[in-house]
N, C-alpha and C positions, 0 to 999 in steps of 0.2 A: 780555352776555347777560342774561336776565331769569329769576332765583332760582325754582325750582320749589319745591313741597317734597315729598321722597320718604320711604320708610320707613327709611330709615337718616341722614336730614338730612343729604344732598351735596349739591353745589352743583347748578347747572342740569343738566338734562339734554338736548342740541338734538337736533336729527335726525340721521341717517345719510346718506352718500351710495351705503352700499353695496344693491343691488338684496338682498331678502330677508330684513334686517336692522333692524330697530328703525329704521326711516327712512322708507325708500321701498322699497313691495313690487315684487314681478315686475311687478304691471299697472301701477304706475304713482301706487299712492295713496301717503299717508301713513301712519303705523302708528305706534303708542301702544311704549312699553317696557313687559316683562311685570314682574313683580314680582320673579322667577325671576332676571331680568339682571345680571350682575356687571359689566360692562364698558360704561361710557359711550361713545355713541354720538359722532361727532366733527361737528361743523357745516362742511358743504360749500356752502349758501349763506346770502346774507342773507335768504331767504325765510321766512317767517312761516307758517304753517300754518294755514287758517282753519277752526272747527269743523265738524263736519257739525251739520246737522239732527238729524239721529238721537241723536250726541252731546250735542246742545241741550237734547234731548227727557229724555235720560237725569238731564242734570244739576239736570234744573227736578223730577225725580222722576215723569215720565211713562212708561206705555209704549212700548217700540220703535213708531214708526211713526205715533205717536198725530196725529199733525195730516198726516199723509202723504195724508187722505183729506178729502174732505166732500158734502154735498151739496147740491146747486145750487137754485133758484124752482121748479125744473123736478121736482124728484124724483130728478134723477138723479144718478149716484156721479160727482164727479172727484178726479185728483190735483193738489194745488196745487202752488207751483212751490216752490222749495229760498226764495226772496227770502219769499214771506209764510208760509213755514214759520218762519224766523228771526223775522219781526217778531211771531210768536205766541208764540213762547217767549219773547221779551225782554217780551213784554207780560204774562205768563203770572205764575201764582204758584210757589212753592216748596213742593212736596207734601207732601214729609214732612213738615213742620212743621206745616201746615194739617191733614193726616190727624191727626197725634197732637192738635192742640187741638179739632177738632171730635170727636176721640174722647172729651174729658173732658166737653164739653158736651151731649153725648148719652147720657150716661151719668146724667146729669141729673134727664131726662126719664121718668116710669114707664109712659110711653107710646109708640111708633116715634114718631122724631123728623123732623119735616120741614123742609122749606129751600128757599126761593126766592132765587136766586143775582141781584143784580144787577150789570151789568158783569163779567158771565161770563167773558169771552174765552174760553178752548176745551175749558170745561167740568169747569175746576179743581174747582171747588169740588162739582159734583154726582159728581164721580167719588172724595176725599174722601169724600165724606158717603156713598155706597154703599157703599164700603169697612168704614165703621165700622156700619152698618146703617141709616141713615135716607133717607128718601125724601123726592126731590128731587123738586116741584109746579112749579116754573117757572124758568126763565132769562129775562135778558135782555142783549141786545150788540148794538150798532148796527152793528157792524165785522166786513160781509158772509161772510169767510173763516173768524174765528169762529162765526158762525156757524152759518157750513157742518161746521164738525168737530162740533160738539157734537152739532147734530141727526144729522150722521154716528153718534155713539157713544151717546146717549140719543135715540134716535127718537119713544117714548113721551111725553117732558118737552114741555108745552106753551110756547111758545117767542113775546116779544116782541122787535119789534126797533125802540120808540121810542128 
């Protein structure tokens, strides 16, 4: 097995094979252990669980859903698929860390602070910098799906894509 680490430091914890149960739900998904659980769930196969998206999204420190959307040459809204949702988070930055140090750098500044983001990917760092108060003047990402999410979530931000 492959060593987890939980709040009380035991060993791994795998999945369930019971339907309902810290494993696998009635539909058929996979399911996370609550904190609340006393009892190790038992490993019924060699199957590996792969993240979701959503989960992706969570651990890069994004909104639920946040690359779930974008928009196309066209104007118009799509979803993209679960495959270049993944390659955005692995491309993506880690938020909370980027929100706390462009918090100290703006804090700097005795004026609103602005920011032109290059090699954006999916709008990390203007969504950061909003957070903390300053305003984002430009992006830029060559890498279509990118962005598509950004101008999805700052429509306003004027946008290259050399």
């Amino acid at each position: 097995g492959c060593p987890t680490l939980n709040a009380s430091h035991e060993q791994p914890i795998m999945m369930s094979d019971r339907k309902g149960h810290n494993g696998i739900s009635t539909d058929g998904t996979a399911t996370t252990l609550t904190a609340q659980e006393k009892e190790r769930p038992v490993v019924s196969t060699s199957v590996v669980r792969r993240l979701t998206p959503l989960e992706c999204e969570r651990l890069q420190g994004f909104p639920d859903n946040w690359s779930k959307y974008g928009i196309n040459e066209k104007g118009e809204v799509y979803e993209l698929s679960d495959s270049a949702r993944y390659k955005l988070q692995g491309n993506s930055i880690a938020r909370p860390f980027w929100t706390w140090m462009l918090r100290r750098i703006a804090a700097q500044y005795e004026r609103p602070a602005t920011l032109g983001s290059l090699f954006d990917g999916q709008g990390g760092f203007p969504l950061c910098w909003q957070e903390v108060g300053g305003i984002t003047l430009w992006t830029s990402e060559i890498e279509k799906n990118a962005q598509a999410v950004t101008k999805y979530h700052f429509p306003e931000t004027e946008e290259g894509d050399e």
